[in-house]
Gaussian input, Z-matrix of N, CA and C with variables (Angstrom, degrees):
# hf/3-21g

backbone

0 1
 N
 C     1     B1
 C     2     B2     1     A1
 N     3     B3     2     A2     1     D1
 C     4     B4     3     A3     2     D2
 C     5     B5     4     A4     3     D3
 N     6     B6     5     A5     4     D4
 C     7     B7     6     A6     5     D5
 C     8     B8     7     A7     6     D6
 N     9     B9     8     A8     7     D7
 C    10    B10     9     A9     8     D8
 C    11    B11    10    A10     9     D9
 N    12    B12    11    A11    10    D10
 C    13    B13    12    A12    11    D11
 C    14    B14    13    A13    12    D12
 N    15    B15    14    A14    13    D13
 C    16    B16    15    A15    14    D14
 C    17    B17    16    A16    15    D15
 N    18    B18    17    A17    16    D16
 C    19    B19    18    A18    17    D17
 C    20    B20    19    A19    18    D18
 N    21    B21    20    A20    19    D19
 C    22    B22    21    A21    20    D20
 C    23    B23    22    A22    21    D21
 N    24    B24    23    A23    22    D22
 C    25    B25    24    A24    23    D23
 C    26    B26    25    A25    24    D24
 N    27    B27    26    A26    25    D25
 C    28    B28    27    A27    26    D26
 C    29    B29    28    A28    27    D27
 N    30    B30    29    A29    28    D28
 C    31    B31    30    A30    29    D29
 C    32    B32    31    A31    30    D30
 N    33    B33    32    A32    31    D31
 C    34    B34    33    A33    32    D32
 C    35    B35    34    A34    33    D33
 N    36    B36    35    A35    34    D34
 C    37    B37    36    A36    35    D35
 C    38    B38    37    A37    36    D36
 N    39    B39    38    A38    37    D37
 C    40    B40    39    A39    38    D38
 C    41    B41    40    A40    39    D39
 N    42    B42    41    A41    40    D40
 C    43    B43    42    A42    41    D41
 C    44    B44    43    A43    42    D42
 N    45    B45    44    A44    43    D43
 C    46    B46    45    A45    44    D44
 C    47    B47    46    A46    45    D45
 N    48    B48    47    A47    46    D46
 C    49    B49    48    A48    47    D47
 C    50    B50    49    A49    48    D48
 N    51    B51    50    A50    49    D49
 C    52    B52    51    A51    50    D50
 C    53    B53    52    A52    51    D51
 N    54    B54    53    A53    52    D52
 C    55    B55    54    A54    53    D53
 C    56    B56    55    A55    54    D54
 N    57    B57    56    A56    55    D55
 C    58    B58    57    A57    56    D56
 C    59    B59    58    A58    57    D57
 N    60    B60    59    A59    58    D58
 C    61    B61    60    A60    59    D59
 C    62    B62    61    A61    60    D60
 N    63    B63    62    A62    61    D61
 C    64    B64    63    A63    62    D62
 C    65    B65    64    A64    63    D63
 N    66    B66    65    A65    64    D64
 C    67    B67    66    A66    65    D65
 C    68    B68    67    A67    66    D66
 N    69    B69    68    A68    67    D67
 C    70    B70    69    A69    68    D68
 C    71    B71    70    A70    69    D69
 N    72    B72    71    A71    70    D70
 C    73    B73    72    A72    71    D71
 C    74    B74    73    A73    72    D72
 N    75    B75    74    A74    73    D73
 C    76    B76    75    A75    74    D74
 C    77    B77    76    A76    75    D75
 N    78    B78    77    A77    76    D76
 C    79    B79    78    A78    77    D77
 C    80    B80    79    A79    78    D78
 N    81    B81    80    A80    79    D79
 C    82    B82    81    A81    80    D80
 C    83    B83    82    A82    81    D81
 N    84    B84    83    A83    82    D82
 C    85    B85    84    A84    83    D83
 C    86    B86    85    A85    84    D84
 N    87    B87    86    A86    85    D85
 C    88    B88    87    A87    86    D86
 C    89    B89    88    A88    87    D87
 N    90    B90    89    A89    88    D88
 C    91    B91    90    A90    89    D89
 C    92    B92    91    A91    90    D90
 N    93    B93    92    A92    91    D91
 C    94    B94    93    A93    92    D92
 C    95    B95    94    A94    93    D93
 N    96    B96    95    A95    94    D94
 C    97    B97    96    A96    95    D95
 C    98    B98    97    A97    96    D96
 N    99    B99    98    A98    97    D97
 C   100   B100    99    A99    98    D98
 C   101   B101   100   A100    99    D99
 N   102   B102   101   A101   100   D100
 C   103   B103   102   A102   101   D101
 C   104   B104   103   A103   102   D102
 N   105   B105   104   A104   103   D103
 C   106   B106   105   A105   104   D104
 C   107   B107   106   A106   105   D105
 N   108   B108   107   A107   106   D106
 C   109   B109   108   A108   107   D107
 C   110   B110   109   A109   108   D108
 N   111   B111   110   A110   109   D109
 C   112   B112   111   A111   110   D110
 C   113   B113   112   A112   111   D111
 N   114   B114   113   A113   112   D112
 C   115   B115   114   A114   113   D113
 C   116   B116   115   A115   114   D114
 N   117   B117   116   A116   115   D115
 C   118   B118   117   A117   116   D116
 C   119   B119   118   A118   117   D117
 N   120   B120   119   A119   118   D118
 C   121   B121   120   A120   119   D119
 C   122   B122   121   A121   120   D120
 N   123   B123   122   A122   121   D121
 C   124   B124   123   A123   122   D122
 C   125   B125   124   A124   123   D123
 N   126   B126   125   A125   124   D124
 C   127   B127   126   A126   125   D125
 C   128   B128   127   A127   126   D126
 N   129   B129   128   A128   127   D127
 C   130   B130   129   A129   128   D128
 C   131   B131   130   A130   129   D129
 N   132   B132   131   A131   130   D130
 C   133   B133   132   A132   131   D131
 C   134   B134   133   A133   132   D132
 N   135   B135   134   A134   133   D133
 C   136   B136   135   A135   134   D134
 C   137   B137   136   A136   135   D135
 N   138   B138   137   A137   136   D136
 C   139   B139   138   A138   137   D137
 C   140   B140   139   A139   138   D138
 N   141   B141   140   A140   139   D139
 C   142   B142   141   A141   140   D140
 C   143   B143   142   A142   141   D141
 N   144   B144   143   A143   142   D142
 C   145   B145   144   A144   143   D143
 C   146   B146   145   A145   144   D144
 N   147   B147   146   A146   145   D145
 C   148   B148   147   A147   146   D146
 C   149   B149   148   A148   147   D147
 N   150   B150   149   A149   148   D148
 C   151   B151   150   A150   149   D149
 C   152   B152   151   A151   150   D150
 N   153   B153   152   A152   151   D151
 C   154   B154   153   A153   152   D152
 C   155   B155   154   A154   153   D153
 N   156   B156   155   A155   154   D154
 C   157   B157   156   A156   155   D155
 C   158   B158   157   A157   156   D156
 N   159   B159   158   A158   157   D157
 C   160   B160   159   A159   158   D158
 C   161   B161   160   A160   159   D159
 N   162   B162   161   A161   160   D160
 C   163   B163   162   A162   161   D161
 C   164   B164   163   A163   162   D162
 N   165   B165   164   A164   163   D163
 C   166   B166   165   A165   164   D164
 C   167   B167   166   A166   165   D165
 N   168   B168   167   A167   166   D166
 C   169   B169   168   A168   167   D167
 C   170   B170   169   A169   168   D168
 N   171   B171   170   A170   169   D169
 C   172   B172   171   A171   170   D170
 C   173   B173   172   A172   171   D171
 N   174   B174   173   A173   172   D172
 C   175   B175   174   A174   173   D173
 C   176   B176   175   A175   174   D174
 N   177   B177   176   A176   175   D175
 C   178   B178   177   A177   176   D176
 C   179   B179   178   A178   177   D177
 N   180   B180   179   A179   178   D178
 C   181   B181   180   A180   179   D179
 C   182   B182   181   A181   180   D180
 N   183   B183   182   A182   181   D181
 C   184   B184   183   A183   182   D182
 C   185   B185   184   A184   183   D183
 N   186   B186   185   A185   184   D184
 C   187   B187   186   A186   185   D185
 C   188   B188   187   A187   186   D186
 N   189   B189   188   A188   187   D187
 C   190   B190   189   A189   188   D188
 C   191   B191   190   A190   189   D189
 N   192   B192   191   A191   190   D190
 C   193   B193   192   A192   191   D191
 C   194   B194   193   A193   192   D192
 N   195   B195   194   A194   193   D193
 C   196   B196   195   A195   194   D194
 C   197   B197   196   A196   195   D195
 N   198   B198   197   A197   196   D196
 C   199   B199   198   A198   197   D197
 C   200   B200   199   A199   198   D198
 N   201   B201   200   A200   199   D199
 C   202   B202   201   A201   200   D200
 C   203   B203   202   A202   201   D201
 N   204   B204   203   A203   202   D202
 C   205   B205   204   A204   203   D203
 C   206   B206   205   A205   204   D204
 N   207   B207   206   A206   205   D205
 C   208   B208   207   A207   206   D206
 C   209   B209   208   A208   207   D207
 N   210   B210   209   A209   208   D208
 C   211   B211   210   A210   209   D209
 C   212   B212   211   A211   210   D210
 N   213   B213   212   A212   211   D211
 C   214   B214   213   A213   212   D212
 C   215   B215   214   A214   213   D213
 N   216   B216   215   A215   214   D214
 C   217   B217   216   A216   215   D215
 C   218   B218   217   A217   216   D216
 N   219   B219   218   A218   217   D217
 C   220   B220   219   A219   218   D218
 C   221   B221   220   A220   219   D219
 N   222   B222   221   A221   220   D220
 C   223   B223   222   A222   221   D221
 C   224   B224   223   A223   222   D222
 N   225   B225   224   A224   223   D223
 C   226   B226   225   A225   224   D224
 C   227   B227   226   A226   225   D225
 N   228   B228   227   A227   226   D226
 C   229   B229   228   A228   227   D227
 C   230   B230   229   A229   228   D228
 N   231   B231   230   A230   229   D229
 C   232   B232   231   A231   230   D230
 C   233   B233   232   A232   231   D231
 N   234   B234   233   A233   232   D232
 C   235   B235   234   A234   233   D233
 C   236   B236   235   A235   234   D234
 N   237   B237   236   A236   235   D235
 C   238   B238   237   A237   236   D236
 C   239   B239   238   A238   237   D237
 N   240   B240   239   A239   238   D238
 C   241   B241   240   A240   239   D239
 C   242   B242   241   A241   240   D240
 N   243   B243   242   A242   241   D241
 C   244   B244   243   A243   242   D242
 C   245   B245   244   A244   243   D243
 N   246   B246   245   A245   244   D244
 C   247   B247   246   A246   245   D245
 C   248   B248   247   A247   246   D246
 N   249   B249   248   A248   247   D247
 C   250   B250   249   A249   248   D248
 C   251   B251   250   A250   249   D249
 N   252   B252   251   A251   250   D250
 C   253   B253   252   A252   251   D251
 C   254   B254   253   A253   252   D252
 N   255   B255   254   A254   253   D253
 C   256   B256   255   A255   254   D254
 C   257   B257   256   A256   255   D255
 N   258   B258   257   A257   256   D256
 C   259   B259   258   A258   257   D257
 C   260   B260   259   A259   258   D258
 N   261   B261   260   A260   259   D259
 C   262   B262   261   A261   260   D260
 C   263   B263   262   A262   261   D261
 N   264   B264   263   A263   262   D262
 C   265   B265   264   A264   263   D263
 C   266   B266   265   A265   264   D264
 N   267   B267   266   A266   265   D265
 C   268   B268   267   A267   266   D266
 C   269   B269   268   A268   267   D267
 N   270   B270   269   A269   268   D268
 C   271   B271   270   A270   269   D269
 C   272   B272   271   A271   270   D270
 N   273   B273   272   A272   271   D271
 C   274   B274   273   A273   272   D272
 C   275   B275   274   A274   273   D273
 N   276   B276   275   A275   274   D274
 C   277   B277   276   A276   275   D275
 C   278   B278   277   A277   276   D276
 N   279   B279   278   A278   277   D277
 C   280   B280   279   A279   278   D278
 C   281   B281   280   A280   279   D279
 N   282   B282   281   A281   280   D280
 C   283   B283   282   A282   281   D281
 C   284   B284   283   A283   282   D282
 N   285   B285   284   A284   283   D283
 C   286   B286   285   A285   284   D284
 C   287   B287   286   A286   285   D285
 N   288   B288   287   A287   286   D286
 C   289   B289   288   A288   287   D287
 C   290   B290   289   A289   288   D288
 N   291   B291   290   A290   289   D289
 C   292   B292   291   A291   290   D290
 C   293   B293   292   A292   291   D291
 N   294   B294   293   A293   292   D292
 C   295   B295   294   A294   293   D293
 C   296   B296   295   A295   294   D294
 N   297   B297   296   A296   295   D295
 C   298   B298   297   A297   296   D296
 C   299   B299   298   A298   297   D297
 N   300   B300   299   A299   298   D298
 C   301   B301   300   A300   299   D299
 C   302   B302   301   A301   300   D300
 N   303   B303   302   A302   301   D301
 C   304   B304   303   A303   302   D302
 C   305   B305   304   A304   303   D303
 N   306   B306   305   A305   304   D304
 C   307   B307   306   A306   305   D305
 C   308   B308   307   A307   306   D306
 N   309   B309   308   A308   307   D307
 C   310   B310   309   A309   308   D308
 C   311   B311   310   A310   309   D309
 N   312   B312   311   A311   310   D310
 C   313   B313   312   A312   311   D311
 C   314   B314   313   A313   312   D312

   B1=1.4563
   B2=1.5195
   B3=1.5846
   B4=1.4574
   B5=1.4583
   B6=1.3449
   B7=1.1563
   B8=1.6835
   B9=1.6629
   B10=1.4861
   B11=1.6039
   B12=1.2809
   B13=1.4032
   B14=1.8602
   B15=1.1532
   B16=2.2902
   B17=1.0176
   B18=1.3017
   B19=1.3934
   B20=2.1130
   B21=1.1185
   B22=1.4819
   B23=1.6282
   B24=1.3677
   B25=1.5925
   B26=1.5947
   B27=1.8066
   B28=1.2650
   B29=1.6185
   B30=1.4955
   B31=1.3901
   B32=0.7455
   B33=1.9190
   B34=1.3266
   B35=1.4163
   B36=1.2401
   B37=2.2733
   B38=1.5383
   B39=1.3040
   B40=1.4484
   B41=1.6893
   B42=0.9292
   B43=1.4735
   B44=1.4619
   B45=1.2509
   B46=1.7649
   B47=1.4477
   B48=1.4571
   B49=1.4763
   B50=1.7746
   B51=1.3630
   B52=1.2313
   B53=1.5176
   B54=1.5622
   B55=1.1288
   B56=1.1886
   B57=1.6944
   B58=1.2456
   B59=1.8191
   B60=1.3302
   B61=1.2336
   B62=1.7634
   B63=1.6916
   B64=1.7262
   B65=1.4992
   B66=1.1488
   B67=1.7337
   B68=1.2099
   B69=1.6234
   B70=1.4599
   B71=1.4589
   B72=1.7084
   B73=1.5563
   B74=1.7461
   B75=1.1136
   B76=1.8075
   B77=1.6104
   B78=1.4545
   B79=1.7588
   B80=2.3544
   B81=1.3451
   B82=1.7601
   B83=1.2457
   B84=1.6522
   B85=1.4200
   B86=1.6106
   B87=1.7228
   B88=1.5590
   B89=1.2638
   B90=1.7170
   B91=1.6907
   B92=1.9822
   B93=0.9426
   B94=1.7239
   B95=2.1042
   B96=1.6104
   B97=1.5940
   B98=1.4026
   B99=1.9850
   B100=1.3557
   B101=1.4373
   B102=1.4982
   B103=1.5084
   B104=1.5185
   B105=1.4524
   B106=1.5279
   B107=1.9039
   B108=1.3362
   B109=1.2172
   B110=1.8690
   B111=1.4256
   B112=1.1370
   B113=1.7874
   B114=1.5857
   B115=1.8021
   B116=1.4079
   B117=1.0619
   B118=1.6404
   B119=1.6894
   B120=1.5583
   B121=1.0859
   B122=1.1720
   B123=1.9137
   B124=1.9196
   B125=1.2334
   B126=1.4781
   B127=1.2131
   B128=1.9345
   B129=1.4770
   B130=1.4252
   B131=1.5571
   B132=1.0985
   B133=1.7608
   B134=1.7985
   B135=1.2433
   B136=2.0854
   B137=1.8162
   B138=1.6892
   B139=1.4390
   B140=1.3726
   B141=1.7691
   B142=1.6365
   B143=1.5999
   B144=1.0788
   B145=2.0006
   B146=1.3113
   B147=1.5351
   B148=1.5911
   B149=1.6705
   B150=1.0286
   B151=1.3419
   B152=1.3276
   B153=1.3509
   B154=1.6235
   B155=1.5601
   B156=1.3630
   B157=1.4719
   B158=2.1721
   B159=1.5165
   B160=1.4218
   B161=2.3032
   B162=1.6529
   B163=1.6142
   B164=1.3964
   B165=1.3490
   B166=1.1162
   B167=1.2092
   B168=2.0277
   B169=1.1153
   B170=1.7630
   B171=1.3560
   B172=1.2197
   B173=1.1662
   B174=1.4811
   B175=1.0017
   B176=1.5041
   B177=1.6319
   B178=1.0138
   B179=1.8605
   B180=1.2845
   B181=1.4438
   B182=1.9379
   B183=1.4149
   B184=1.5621
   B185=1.7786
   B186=1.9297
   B187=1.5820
   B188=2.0433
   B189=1.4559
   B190=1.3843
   B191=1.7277
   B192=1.2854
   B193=1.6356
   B194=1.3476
   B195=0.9662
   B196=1.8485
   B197=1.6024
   B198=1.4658
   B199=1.9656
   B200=1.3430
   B201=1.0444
   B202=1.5991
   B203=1.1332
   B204=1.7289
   B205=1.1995
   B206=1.5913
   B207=1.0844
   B208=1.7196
   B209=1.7442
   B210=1.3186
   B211=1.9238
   B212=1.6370
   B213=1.3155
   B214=1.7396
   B215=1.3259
   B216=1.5529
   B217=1.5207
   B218=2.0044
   B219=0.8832
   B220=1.6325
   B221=1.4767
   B222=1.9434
   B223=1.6266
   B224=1.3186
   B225=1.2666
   B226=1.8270
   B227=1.5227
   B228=1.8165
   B229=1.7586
   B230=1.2742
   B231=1.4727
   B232=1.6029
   B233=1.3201
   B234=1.4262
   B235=0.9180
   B236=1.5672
   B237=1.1777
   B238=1.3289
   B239=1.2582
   B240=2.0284
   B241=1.7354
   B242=1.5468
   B243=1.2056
   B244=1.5765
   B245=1.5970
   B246=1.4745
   B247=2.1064
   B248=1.2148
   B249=0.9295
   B250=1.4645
   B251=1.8709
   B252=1.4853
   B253=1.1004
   B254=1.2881
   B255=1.2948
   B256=1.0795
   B257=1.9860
   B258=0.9074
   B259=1.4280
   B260=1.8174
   B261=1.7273
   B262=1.4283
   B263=1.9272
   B264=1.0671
   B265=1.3250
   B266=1.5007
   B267=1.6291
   B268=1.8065
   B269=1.7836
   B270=1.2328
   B271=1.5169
   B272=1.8100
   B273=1.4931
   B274=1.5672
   B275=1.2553
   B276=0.7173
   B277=1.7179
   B278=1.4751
   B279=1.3497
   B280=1.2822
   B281=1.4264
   B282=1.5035
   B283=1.0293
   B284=2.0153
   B285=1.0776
   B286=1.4664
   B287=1.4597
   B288=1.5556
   B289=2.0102
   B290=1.2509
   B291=1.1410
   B292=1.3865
   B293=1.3968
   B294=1.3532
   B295=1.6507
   B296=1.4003
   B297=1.4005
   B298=1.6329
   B299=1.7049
   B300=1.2228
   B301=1.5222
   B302=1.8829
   B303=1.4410
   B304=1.5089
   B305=1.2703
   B306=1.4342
   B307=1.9475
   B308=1.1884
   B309=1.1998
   B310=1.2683
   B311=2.3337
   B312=1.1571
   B313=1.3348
   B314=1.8348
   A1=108.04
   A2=114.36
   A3=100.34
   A4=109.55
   A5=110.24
   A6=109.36
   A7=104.83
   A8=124.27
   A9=129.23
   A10=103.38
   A11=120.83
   A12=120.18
   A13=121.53
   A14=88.00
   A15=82.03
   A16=101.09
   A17=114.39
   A18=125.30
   A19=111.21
   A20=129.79
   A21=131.55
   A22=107.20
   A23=121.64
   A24=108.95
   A25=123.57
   A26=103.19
   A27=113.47
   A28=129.23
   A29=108.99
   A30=96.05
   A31=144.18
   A32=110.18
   A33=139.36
   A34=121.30
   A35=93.37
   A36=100.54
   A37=80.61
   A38=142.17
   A39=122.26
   A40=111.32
   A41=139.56
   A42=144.66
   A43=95.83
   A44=135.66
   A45=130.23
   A46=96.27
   A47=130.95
   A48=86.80
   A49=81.87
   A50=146.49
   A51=128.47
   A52=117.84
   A53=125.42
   A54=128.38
   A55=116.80
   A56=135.53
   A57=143.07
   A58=73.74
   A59=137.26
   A60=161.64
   A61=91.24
   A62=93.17
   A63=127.56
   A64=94.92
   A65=90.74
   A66=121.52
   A67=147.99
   A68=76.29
   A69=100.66
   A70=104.06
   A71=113.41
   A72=120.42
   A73=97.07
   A74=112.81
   A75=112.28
   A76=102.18
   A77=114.35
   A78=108.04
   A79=80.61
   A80=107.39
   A81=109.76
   A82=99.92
   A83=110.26
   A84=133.36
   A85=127.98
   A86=99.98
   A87=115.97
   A88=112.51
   A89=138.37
   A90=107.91
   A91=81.38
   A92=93.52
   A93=81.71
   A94=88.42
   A95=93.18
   A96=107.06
   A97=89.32
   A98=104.24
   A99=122.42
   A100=87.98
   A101=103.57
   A102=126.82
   A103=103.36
   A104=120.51
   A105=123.14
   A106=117.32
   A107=105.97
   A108=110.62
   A109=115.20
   A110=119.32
   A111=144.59
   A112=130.77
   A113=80.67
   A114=90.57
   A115=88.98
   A116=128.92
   A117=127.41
   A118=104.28
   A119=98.27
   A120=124.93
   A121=130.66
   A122=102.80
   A123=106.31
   A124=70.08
   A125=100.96
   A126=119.52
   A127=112.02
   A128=104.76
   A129=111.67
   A130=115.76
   A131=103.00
   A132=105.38
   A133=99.74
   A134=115.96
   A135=104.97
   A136=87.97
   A137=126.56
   A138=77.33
   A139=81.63
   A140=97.35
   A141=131.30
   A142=110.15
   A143=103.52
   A144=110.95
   A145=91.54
   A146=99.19
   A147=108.70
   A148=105.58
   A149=130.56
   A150=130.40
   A151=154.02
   A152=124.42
   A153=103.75
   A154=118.49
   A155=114.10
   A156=100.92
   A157=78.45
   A158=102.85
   A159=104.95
   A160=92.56
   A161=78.62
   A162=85.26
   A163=120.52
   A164=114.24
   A165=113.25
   A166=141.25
   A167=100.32
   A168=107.31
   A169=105.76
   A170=126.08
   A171=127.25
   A172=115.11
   A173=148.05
   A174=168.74
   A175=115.54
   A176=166.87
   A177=112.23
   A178=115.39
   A179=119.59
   A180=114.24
   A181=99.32
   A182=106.05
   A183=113.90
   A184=120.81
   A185=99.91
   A186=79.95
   A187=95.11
   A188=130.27
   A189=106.59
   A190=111.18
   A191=114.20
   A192=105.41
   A193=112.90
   A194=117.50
   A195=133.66
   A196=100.91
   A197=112.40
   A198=119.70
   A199=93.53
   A200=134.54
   A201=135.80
   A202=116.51
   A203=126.23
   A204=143.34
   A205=133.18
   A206=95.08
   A207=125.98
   A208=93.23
   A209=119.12
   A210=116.94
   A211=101.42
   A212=101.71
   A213=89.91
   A214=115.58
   A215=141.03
   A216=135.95
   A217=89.23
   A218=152.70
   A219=141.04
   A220=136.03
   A221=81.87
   A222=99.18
   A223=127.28
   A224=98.31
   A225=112.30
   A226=107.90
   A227=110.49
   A228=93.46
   A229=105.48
   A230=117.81
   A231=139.15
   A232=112.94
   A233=137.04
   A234=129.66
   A235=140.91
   A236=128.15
   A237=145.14
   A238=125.47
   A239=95.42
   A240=104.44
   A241=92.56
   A242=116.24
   A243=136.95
   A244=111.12
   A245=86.29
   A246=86.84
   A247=120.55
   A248=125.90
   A249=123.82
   A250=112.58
   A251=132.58
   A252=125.43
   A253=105.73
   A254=120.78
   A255=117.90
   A256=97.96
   A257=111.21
   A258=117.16
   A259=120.36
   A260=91.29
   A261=93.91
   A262=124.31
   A263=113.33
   A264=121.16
   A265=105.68
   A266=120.90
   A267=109.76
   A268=108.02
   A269=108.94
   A270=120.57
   A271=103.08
   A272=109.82
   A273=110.35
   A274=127.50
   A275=137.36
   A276=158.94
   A277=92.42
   A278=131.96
   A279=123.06
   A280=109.83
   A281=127.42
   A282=126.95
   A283=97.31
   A284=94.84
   A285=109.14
   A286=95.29
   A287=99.27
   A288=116.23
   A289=78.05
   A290=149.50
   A291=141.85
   A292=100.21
   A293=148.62
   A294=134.89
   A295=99.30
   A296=124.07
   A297=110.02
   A298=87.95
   A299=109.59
   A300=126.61
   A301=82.51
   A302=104.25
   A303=112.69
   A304=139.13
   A305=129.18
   A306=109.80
   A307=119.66
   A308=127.23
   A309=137.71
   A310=95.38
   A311=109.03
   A312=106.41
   A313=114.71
   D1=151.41
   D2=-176.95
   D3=-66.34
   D4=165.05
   D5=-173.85
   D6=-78.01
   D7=-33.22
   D8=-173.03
   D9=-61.89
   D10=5.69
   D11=160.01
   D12=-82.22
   D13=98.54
   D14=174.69
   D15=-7.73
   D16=132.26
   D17=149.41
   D18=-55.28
   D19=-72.38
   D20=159.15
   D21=-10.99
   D22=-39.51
   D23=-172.11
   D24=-100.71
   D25=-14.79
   D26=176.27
   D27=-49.25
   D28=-16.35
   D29=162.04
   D30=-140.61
   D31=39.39
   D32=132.81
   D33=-53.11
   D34=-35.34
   D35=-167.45
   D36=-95.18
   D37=-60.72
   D38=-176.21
   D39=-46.38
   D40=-47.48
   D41=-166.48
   D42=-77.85
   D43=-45.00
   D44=-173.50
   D45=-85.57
   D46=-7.14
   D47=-179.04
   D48=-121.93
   D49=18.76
   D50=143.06
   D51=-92.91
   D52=10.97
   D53=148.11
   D54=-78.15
   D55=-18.47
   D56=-144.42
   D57=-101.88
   D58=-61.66
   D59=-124.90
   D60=-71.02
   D61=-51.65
   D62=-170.91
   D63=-46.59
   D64=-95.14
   D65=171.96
   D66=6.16
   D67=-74.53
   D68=-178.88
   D69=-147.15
   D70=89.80
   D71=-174.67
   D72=-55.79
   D73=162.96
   D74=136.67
   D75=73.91
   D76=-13.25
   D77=-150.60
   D78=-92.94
   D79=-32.36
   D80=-155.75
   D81=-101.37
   D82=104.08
   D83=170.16
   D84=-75.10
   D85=-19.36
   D86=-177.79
   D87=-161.02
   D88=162.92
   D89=148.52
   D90=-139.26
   D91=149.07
   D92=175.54
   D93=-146.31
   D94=171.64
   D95=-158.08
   D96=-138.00
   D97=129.23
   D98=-173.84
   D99=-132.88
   D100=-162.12
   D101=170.96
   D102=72.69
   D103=-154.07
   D104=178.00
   D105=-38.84
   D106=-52.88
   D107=-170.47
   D108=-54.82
   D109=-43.81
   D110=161.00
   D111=-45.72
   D112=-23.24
   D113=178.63
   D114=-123.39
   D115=11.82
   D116=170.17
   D117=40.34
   D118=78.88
   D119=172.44
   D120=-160.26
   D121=44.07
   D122=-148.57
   D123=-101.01
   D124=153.88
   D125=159.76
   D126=-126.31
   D127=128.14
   D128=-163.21
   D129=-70.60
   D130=-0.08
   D131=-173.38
   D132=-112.15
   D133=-25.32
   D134=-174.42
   D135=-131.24
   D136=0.37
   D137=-171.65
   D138=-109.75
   D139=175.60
   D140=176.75
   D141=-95.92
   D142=-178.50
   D143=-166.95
   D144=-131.14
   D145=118.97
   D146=-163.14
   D147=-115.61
   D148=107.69
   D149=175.02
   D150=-151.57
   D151=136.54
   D152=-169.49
   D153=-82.09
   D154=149.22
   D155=-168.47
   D156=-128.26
   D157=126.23
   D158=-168.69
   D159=-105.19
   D160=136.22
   D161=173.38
   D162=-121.63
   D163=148.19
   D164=178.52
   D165=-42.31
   D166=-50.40
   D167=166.42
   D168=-141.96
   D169=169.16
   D170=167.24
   D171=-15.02
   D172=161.42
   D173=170.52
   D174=-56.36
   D175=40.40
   D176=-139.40
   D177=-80.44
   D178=-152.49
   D179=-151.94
   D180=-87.83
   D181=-20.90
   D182=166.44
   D183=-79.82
   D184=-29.97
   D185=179.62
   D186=-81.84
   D187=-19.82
   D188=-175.68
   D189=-64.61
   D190=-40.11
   D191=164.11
   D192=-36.22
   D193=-69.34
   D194=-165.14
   D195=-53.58
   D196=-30.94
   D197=-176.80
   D198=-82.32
   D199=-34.46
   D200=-169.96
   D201=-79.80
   D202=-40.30
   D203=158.70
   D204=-61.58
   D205=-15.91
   D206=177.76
   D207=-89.50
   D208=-71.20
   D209=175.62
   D210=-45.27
   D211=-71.31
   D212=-167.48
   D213=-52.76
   D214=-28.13
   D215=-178.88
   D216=-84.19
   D217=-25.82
   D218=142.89
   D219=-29.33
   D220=-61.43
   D221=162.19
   D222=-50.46
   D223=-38.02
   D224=-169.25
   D225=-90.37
   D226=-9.60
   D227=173.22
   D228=-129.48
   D229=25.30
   D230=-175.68
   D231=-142.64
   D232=25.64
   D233=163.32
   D234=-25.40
   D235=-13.45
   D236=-176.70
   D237=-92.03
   D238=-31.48
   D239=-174.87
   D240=-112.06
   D241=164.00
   D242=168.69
   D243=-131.16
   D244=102.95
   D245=166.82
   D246=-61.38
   D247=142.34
   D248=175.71
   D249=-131.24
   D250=89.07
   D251=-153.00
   D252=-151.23
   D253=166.56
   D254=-170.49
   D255=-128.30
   D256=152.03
   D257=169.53
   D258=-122.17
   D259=102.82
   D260=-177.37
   D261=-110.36
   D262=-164.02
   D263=173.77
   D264=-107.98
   D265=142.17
   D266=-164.26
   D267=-62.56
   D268=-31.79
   D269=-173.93
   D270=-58.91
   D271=-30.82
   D272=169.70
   D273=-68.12
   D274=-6.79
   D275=-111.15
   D276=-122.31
   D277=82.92
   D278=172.05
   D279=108.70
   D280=21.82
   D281=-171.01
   D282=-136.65
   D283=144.80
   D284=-163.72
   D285=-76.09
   D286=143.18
   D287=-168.34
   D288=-61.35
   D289=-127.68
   D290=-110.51
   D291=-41.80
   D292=8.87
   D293=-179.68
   D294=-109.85
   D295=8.35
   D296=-158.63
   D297=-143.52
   D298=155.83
   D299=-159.55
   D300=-98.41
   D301=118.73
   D302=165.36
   D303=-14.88
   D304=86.21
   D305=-175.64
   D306=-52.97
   D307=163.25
   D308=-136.07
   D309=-107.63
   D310=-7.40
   D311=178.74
   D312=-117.83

C-alpha cells in the first residue's frame, strides 16, 4: 500500500479491498483515494475515507447485497472510520451525478 496512506487506516482499506477480491471476483477494475487523505490532510479523529471504487460493470442486484455486506462486516470491525465512496463505471468518472445511473451504496 502506498506508504502516503495513514498508517491507522491501512487495515481497514487492506481488509475492504481483499473482501472486495472475496466477494466479488472480476466485478473491481480500480479503487483509488481522494478527499482529506489525498491532500494529506486526514485527520484521524473528524476525517472520513473518501473513495472511488471503479467497476467493471453495473452492479447486479446480488453483487450490491454482497457491497453492502462487505461495509457492514467493516462497520462492525472499524467502528471509528466511515467510508464514504462511491462505486462507479470508468466511463463515469468525471461526469456530473445527474449524467450517471446511481451507485448502488
Amino acid at each position: 500500500m502506498d506508504t502516503r496512506i495513514p498508517e491507522c487506516i491501512r487495515p481497514l482499506l487492506n481488509d475492504y479491498l481483499l473482501l472486495l477480491q472475496i466477494e466479488l471476483p472480476g466485478l473491481i477494475e480500480g479503487f483509488y483515494i481522494h478527499g482529506s487523505i489525498a491532500l494529506n490532510a486526514f485527520n484521524p479523529y473528524l476525517s472520513d475515507i473518501d473513495f472511488i471504487t471503479i467497476l467493471i460493470q453495473r452492479a447486479t442486484t446480488s453483487e450490491v447485497k454482497k457491497l453492502k455486506a462487505v461495509h457492514k462486516k467493516l462497520e462492525l470491525s472499524y467502528p471509528q472510520w466511515k467510508l464514504e465512496g462511491s462505486y462507479l463505471l470508468l466511463e463515469d468518472v468525471g461526469r456530473e451525478q445527474q449524467e450517471i445511473t446511481p451507485y448502488p451504496i
